[in-house]
PyMOL Python script that loads the backbone (N, CA, C, O; Angstrom):
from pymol import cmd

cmd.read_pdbstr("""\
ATOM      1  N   UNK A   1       0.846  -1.169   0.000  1.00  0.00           N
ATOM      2  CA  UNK A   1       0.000   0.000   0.000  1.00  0.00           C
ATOM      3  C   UNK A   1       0.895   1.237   0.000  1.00  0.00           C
ATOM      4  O   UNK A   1       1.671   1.303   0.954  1.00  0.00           O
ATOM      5  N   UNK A   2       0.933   2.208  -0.872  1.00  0.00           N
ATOM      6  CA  UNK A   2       1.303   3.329  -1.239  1.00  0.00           C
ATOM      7  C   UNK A   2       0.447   4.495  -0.505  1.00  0.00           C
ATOM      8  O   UNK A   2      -0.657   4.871  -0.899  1.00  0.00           O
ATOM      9  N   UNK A   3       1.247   5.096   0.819  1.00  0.00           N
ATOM     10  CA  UNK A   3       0.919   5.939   1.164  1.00  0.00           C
ATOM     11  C   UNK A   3       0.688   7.722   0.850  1.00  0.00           C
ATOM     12  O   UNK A   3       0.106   8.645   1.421  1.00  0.00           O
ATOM     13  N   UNK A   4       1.523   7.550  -0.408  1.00  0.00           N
ATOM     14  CA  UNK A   4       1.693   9.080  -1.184  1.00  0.00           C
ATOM     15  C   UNK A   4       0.440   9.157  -1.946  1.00  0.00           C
ATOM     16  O   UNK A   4       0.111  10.189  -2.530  1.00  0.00           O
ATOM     17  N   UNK A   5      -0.314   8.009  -1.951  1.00  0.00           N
ATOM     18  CA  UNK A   5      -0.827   8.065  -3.389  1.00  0.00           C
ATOM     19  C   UNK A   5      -2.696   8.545  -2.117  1.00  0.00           C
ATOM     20  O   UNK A   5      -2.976   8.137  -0.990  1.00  0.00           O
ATOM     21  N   UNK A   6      -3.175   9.127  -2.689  1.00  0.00           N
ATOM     22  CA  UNK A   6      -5.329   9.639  -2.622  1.00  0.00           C
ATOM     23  C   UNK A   6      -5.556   8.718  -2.672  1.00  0.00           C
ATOM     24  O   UNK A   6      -5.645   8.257  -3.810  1.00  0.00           O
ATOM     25  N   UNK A   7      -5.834   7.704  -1.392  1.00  0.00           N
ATOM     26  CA  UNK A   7      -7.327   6.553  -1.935  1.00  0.00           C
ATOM     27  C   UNK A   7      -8.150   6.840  -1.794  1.00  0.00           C
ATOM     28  O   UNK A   7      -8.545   7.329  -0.735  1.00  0.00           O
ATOM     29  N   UNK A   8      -8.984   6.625  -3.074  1.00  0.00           N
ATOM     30  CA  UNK A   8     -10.611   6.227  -2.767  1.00  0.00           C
ATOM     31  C   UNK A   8     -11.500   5.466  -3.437  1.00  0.00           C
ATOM     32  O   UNK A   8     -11.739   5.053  -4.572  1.00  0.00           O
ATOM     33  N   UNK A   9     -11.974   5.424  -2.146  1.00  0.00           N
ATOM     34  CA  UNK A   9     -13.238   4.062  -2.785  1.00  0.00           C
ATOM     35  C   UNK A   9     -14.342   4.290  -2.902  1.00  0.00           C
ATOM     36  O   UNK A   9     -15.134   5.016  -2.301  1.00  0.00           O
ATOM     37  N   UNK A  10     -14.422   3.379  -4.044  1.00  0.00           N
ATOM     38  CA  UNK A  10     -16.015   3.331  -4.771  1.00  0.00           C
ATOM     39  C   UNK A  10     -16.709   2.138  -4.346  1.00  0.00           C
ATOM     40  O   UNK A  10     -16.133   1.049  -4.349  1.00  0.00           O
ATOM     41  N   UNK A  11     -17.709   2.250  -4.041  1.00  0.00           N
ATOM     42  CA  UNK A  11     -18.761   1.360  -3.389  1.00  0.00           C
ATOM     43  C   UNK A  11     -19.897   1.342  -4.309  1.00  0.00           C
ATOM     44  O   UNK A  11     -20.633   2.327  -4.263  1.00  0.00           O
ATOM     45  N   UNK A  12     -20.225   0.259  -5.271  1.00  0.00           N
ATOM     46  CA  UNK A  12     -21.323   0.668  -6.455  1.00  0.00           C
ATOM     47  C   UNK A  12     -21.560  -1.334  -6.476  1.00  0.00           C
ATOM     48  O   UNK A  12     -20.705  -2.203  -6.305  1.00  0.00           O
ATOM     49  N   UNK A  13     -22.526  -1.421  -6.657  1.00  0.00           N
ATOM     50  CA  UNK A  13     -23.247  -3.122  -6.992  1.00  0.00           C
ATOM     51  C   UNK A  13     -23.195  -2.906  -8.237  1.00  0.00           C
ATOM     52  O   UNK A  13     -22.939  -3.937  -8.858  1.00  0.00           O
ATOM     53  N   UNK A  14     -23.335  -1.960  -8.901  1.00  0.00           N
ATOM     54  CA  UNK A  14     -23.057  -2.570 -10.629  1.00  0.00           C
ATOM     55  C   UNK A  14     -21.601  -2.777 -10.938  1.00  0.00           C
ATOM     56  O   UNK A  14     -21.001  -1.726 -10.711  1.00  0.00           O
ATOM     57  N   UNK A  15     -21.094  -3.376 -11.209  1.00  0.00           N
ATOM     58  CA  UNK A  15     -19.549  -3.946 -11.340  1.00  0.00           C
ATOM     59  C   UNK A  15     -19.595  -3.282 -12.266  1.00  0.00           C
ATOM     60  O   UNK A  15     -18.945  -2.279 -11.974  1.00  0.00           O
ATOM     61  N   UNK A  16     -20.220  -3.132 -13.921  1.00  0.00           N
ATOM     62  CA  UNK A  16     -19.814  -2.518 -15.082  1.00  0.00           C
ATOM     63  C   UNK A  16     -19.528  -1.022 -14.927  1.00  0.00           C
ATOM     64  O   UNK A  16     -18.728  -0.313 -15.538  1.00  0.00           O
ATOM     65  N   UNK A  17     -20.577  -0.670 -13.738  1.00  0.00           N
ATOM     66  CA  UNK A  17     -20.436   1.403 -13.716  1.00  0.00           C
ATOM     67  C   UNK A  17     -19.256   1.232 -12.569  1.00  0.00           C
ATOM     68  O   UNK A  17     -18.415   2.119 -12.423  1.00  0.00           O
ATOM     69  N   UNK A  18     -19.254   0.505 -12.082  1.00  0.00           N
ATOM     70  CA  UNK A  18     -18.071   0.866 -10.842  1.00  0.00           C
ATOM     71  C   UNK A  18     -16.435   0.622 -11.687  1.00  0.00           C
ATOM     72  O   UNK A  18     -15.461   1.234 -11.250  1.00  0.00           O
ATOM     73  N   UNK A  19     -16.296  -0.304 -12.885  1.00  0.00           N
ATOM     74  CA  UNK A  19     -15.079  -0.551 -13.402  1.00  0.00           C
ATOM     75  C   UNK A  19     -14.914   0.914 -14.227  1.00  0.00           C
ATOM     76  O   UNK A  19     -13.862   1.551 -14.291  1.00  0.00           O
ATOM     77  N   UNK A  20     -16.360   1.346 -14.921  1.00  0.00           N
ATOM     78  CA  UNK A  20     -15.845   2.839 -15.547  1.00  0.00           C
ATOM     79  C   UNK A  20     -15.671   3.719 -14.368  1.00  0.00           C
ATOM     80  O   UNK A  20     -15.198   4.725 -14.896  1.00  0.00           O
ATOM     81  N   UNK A  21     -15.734   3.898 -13.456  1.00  0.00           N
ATOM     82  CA  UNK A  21     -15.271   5.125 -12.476  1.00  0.00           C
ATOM     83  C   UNK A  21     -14.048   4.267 -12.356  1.00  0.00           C
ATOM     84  O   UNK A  21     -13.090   4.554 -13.073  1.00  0.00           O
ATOM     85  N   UNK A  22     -13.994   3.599 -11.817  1.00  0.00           N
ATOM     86  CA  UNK A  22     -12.675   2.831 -11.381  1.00  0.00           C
ATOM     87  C   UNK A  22     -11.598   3.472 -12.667  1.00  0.00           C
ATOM     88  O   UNK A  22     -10.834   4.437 -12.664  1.00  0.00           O
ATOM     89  N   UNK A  23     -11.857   2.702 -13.466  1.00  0.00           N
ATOM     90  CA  UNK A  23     -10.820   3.202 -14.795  1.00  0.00           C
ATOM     91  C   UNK A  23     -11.088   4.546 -15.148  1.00  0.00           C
ATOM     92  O   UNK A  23     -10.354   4.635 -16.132  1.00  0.00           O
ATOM     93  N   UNK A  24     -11.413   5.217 -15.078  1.00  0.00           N
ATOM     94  CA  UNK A  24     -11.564   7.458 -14.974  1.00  0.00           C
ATOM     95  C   UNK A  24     -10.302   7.603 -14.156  1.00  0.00           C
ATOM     96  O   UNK A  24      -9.245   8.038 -14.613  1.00  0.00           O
ATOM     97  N   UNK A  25     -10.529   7.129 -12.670  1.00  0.00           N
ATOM     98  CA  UNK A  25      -9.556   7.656 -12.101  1.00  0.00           C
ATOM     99  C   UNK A  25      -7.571   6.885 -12.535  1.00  0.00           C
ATOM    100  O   UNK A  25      -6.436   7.345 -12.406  1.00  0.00           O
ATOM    101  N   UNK A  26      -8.078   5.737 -12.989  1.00  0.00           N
ATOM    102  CA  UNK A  26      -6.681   4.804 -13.088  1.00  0.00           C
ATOM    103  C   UNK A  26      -6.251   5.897 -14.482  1.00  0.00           C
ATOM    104  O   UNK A  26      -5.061   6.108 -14.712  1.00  0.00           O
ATOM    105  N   UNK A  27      -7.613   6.694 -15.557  1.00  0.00           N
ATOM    106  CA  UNK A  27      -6.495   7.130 -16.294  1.00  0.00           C
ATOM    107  C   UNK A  27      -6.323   8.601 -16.299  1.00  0.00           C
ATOM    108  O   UNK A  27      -5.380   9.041 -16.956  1.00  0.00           O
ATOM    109  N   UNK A  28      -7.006   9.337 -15.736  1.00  0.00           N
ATOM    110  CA  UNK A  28      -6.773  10.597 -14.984  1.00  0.00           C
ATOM    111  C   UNK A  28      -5.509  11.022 -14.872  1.00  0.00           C
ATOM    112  O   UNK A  28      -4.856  11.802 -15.565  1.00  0.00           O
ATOM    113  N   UNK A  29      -5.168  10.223 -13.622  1.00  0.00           N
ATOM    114  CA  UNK A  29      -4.174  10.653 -12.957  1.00  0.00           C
ATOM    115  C   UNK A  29      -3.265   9.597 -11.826  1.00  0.00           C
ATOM    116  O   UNK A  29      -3.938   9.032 -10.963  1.00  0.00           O
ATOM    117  N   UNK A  30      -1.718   9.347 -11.855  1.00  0.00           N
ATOM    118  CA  UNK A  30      -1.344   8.399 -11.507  1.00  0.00           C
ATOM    119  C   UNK A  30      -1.209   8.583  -9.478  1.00  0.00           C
ATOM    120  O   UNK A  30      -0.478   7.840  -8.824  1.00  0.00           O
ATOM    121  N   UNK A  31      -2.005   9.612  -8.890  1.00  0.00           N
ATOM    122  CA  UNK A  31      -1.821  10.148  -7.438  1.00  0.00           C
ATOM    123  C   UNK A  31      -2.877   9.525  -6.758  1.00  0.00           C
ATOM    124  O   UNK A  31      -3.006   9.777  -5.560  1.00  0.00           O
ATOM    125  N   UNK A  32      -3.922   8.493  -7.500  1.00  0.00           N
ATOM    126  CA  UNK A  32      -4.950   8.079  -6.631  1.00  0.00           C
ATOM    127  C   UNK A  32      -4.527   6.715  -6.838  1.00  0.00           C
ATOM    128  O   UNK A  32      -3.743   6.328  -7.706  1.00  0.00           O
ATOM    129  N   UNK A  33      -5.134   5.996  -5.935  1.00  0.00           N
ATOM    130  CA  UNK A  33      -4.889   4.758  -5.357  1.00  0.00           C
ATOM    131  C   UNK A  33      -6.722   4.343  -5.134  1.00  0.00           C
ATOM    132  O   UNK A  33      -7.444   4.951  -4.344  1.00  0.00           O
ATOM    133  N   UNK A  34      -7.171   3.238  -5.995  1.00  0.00           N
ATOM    134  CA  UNK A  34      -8.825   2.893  -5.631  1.00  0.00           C
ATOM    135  C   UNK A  34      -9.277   1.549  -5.305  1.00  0.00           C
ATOM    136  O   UNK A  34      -8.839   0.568  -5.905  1.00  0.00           O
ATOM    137  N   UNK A  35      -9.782   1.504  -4.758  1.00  0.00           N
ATOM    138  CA  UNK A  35     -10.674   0.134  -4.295  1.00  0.00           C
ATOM    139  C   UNK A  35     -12.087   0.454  -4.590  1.00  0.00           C
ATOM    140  O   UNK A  35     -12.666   1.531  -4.726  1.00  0.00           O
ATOM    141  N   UNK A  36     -12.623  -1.202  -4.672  1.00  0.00           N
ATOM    142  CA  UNK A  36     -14.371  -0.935  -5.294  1.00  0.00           C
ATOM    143  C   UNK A  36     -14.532  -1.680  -4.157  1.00  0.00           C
ATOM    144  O   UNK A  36     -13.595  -2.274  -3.623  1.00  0.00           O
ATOM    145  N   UNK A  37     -15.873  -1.691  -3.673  1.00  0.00           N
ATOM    146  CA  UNK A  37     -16.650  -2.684  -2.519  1.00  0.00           C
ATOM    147  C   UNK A  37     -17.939  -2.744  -3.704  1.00  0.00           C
ATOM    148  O   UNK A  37     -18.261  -2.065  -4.679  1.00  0.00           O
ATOM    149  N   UNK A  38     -18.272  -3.527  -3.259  1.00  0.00           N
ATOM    150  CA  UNK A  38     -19.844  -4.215  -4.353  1.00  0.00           C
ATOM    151  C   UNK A  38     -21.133  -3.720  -3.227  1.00  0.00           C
ATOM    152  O   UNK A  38     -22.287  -3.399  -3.511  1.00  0.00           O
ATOM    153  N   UNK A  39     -20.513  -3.788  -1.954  1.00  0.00           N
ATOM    154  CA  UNK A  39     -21.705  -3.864  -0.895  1.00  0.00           C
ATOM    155  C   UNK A  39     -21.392  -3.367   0.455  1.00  0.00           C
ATOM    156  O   UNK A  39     -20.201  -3.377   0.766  1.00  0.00           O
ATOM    157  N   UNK A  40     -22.334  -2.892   1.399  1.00  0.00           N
ATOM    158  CA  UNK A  40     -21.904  -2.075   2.509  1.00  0.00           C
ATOM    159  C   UNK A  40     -20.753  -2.669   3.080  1.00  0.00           C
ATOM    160  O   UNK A  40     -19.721  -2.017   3.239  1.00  0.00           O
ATOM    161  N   UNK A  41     -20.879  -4.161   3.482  1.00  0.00           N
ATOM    162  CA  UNK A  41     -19.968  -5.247   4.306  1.00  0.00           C
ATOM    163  C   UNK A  41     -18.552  -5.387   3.683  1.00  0.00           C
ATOM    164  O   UNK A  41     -17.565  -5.746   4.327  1.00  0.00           O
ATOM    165  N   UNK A  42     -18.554  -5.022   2.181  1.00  0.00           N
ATOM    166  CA  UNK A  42     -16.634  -5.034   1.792  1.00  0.00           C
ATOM    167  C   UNK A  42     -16.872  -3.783   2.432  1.00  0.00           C
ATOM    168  O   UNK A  42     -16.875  -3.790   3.663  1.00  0.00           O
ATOM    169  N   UNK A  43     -17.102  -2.542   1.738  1.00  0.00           N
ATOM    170  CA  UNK A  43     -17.128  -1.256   2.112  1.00  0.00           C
ATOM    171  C   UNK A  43     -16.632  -0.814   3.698  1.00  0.00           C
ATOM    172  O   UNK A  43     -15.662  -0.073   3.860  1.00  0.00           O
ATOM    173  N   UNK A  44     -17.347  -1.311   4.730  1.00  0.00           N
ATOM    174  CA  UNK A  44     -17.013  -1.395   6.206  1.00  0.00           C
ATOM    175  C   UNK A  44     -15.250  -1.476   6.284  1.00  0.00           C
ATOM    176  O   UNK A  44     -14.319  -0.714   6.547  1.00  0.00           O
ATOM    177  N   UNK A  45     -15.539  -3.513   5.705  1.00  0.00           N
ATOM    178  CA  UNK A  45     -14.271  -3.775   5.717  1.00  0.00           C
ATOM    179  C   UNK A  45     -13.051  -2.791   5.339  1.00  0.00           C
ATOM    180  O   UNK A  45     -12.147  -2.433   6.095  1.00  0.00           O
ATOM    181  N   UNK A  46     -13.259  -2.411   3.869  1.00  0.00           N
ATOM    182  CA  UNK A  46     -12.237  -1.810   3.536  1.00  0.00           C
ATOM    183  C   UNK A  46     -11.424  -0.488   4.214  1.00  0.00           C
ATOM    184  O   UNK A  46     -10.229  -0.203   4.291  1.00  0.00           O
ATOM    185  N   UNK A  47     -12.973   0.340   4.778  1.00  0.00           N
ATOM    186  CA  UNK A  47     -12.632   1.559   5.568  1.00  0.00           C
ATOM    187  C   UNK A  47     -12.189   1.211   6.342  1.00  0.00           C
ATOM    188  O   UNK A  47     -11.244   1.963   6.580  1.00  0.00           O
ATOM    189  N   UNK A  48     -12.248   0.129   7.302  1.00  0.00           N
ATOM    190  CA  UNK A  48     -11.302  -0.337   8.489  1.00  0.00           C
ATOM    191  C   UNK A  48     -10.099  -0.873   8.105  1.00  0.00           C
ATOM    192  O   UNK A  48      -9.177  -1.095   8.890  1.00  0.00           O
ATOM    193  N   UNK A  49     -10.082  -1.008   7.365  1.00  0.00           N
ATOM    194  CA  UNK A  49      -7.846  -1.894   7.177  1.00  0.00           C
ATOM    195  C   UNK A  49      -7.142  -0.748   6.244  1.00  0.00           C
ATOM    196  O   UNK A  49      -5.933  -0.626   6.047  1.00  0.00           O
ATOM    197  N   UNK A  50      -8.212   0.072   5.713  1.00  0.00           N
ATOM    198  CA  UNK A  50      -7.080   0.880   4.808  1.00  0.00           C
ATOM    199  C   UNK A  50      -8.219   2.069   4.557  1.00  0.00           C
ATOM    200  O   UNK A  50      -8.909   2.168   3.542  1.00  0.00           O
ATOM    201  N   UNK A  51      -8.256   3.000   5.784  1.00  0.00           N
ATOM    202  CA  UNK A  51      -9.355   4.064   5.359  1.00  0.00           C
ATOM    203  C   UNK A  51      -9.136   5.083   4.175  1.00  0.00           C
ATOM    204  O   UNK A  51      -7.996   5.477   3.928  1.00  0.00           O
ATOM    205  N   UNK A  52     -10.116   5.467   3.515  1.00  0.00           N
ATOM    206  CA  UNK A  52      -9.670   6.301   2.282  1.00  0.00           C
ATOM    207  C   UNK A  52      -9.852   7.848   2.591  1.00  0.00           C
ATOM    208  O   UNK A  52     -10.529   8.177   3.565  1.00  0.00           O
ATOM    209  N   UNK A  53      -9.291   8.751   1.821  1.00  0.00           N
ATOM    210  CA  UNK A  53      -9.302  10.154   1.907  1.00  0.00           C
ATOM    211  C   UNK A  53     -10.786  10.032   1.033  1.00  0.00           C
ATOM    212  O   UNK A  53     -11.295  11.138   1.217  1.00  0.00           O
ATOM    213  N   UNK A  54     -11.290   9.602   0.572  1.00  0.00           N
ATOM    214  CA  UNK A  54     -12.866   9.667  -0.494  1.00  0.00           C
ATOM    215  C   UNK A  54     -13.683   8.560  -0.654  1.00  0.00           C
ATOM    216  O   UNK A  54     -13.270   7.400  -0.656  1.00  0.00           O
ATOM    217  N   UNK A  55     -14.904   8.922  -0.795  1.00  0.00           N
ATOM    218  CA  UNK A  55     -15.913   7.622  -0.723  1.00  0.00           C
ATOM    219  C   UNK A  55     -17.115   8.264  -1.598  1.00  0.00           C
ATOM    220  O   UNK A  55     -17.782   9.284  -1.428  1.00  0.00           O
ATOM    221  N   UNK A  56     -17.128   7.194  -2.673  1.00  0.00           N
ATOM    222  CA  UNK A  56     -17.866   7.923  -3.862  1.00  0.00           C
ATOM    223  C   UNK A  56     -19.408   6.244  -3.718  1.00  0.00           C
ATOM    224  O   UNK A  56     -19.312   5.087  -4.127  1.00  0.00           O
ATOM    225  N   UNK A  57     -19.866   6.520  -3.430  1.00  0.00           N
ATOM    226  CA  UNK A  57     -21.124   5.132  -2.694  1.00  0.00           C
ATOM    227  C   UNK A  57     -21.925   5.661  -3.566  1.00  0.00           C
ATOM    228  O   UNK A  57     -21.980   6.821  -3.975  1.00  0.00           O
ATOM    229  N   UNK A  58     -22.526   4.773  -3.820  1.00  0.00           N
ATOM    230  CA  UNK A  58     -24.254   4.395  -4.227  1.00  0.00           C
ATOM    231  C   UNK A  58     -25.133   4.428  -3.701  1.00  0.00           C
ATOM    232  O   UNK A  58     -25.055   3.277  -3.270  1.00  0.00           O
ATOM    233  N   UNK A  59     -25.995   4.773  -3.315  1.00  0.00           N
ATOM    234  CA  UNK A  59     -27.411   5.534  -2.295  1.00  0.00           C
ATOM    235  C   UNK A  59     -27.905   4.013  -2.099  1.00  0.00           C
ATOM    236  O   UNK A  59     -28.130   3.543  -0.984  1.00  0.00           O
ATOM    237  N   UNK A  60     -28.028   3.403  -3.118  1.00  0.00           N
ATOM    238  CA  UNK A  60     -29.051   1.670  -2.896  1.00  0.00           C
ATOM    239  C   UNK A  60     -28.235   0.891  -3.193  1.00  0.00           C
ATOM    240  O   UNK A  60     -27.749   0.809  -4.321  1.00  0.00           O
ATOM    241  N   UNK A  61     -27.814  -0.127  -1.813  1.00  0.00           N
ATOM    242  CA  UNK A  61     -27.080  -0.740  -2.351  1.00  0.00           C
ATOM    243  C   UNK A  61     -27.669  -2.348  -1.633  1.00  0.00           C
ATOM    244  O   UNK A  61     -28.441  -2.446  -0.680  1.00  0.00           O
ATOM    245  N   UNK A  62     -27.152  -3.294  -2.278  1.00  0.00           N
ATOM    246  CA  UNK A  62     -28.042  -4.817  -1.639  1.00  0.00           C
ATOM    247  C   UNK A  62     -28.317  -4.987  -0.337  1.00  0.00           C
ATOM    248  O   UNK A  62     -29.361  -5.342   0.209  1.00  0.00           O
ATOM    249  N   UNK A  63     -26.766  -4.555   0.314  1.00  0.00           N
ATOM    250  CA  UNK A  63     -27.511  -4.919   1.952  1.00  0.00           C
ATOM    251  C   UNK A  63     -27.868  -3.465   2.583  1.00  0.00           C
ATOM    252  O   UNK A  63     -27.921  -3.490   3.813  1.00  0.00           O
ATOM    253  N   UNK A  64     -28.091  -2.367   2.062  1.00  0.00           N
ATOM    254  CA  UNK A  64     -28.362  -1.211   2.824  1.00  0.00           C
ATOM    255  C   UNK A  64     -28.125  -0.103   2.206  1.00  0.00           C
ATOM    256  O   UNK A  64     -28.110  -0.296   0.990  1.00  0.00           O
ATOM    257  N   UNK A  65     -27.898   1.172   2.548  1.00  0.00           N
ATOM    258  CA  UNK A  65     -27.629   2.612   1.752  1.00  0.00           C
ATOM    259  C   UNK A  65     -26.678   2.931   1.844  1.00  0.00           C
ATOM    260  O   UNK A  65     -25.948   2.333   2.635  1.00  0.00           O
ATOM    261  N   UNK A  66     -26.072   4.264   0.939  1.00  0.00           N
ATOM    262  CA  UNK A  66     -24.780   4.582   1.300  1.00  0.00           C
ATOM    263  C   UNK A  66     -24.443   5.313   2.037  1.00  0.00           C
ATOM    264  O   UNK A  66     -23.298   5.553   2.421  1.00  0.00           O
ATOM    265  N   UNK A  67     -25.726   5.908   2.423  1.00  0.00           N
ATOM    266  CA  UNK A  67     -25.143   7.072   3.587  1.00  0.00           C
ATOM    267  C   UNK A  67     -25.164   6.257   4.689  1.00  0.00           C
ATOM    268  O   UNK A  67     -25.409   6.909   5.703  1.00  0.00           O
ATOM    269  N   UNK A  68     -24.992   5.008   4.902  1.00  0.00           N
ATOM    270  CA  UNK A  68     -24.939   4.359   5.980  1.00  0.00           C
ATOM    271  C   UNK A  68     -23.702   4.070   6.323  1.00  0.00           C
ATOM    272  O   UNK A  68     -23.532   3.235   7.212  1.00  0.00           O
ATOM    273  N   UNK A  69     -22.146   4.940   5.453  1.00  0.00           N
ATOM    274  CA  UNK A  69     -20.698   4.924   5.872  1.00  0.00           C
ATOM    275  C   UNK A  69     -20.702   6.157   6.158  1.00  0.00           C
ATOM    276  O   UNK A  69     -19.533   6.530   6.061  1.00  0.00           O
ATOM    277  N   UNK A  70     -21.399   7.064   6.475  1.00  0.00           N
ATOM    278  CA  UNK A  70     -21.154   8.445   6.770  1.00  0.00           C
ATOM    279  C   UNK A  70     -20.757   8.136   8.316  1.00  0.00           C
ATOM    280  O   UNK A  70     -21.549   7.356   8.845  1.00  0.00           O
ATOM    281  N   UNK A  71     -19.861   8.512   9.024  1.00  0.00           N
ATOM    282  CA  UNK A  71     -19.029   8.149  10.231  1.00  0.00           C
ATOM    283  C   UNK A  71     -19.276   9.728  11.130  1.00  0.00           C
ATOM    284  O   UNK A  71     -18.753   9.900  12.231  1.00  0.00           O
TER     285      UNK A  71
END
""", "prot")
cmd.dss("prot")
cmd.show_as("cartoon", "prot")
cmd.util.cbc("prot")
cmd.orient("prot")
């Protein structure tokens, strides 16, 4: 894990719209660092082992909403 680098994660159940944001930022610019969660429970996970500077979520997601990572 590259600490120089902006993570953030995208939290989206459509895998196809979450790989185009995903790939925006991979060709943007080489200073962000991203992870996808499919669902609140990676999402949790992920904010706990490697919290991100950004969280770009999906309002409806299978097991719950997205403002349900607002901390």
């Amino acid at each position: 894990m590259n600490n120089d680098l902006t993570h953030i994660l995208i939290v989206e159940d459509d895998e196809q719209f979450a790989e185009l944001v995903f790939r925006a930022f991979k060709w943007q610019n080489n200073n962000f660092r991203t992870s996808v969660a499919l669902n609140l429970e990676q999402a949790k996970s992920i904010i706990k082992s490697d919290p991100p500077a950004l969280i770009l979520a999906d309002q409806f997601l299978p097991d719950g909403r997205g403002c349900e990572l607002i901390v």
